[in-house]
N, C-alpha and C positions, 0 to 999 in steps of 0.2 A: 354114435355121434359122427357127422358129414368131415370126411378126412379133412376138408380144408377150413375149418374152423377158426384156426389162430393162424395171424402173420407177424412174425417179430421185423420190427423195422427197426434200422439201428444207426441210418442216415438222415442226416436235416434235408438234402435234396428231394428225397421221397415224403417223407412228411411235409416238405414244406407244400407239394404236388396236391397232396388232399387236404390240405387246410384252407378249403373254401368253398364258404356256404353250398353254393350251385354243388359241389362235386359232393358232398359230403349228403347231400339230397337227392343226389342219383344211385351215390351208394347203397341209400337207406333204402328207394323203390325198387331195385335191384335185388337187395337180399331178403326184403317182405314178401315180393310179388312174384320173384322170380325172373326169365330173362324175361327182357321187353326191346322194343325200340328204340331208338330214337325219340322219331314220332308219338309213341307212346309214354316215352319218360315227361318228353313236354307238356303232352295232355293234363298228366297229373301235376304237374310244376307253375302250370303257365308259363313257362317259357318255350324260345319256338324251340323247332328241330334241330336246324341249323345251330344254335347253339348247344343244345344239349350232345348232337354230333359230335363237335368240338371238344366238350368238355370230356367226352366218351372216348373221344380219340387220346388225350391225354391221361387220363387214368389207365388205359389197355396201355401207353406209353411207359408207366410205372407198374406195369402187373398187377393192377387192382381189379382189371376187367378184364374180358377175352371173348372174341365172338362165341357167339352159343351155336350148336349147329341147327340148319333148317331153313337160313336165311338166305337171302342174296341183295347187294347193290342197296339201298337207301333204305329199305326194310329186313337188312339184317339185326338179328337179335343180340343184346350182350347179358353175359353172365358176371355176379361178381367170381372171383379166385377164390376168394377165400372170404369165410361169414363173419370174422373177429380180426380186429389186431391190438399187439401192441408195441411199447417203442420204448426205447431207453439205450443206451450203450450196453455191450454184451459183457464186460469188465467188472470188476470192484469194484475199480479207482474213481475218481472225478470224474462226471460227466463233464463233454466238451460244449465248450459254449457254443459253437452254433447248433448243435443238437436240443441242447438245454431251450434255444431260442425258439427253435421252432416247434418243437413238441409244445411249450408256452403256447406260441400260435392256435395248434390243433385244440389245443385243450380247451383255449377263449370260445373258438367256433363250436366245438362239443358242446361247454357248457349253455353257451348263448341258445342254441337249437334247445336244449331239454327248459332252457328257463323260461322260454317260451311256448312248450308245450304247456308247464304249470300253469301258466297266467293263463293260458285259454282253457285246460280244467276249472280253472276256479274262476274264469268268467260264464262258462258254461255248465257248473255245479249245478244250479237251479232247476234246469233241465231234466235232469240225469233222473232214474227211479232211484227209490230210498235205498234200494239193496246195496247200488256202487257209490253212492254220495257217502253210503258211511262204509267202503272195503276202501275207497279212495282217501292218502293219507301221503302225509310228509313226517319226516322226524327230524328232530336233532340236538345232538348232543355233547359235549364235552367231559373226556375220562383222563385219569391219570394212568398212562401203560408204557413199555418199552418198549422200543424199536420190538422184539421179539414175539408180543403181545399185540402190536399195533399190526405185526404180517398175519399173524395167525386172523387179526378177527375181519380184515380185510380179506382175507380168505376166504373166510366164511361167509360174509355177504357175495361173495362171487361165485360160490357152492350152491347156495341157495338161489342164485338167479337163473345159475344155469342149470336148474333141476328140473324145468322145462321147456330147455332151449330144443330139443327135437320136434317140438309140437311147428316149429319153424320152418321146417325140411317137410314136412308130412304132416298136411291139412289134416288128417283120419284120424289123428292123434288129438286133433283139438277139440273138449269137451261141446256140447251142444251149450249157446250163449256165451262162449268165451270172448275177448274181444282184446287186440293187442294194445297192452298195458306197456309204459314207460318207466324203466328206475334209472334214477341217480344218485351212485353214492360216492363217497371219499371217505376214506381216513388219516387225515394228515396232522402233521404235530401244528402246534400254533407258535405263535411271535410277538413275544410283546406283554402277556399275560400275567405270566407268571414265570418263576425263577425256577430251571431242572432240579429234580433231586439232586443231591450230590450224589456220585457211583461211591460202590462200595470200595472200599481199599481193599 
């Protein structure tokens, strides 16, 4: 697997830097497509150069991007740094609330982007051959687990996702007809539901 894979970030400044839509969309062209331009991010975006410059310039400002070599002057290329992150304080203790605040942020734009991939799969199911209308699927569900139970199985959906993540780095690897699929998951406690076990004495 590609050395720069994960980025742990552990400050609100930098988080709060990629919590927005446009950057979070150049990211994404970035680590699918490889480096590109400016020019090129826009193409794909509809937005112009000029702004996607901008927005380019500020994430290489937070090391989310870095020229790529080969380029020069308006038609230089960027690479992302790294293909993954994630964020949280590095501690035990209390997360700090402007960390808490803007991880919050990222998370709203994360999800908002994938929730609108779903809408447009299932506005565009019709479409599809019968092979991916029925591989394409949503789940969900509510369990009784502990903290303990609840990292382990969160674990394991992120085992499983990244059981194919090199096909990402090396087209060669990608089966004939593959085509890049989207997950979204969580495993979080809920609020309001129901009343904890009580711990054991």
């Amino acid at each position: 697997m590609d050395e720069r894979t994960q980025r742990r970030i552990s400050d609100a400044r930098t988080l709060r830097a990629i919590a927005h839509p446009v950057r979070i969309a150049i990211m994404e062209q970035l680590t699918i497509n490889g480096a590109m331009t400016a020019t090129e991010v826009g193409d794909r975006l509809d937005e112009t150069p000029a702004n996607c410059s901008w927005h380019l310039r500020k994430l290489a400002e937070y090391g989310f991007v870095e020229e790529a070599p080969g380029g020069t002057g308006r038609q230089r290329p960027w690479q992302v740094t790294h293909l993954g992150m994630t964020w949280g304080d590095e501690g035990d203790g209390p997360q700090g609330a402007d960390l808490q605040l803007a991880g919050q942020a990222l998370t709203e734009v994360l999800v908002a982007r994938e929730v609108d991939r779903l809408r447009e799969s299932q506005a565009r199911a019709a479409d599809e051959p019968a092979a991916w209308r029925a591989a394409a699927t949503s789940t969900q569900s509510m369990m009784w687990l502990t903290a303990e139970e609840l990292e382990a199985a969160n674990q394991a959906v992120r085992d499983a996702l990244m059981k194919h993540f090199d096909r990402h780095q090396d087209p060669a690897l990608r089966p004939p007809g593959s085509r890049l699929c989207a997950f979204l998951a969580w495993g979080v406690p809920t609020y309001g539901l129901a009343d904890p076990t009580p711990s054991a004495e």
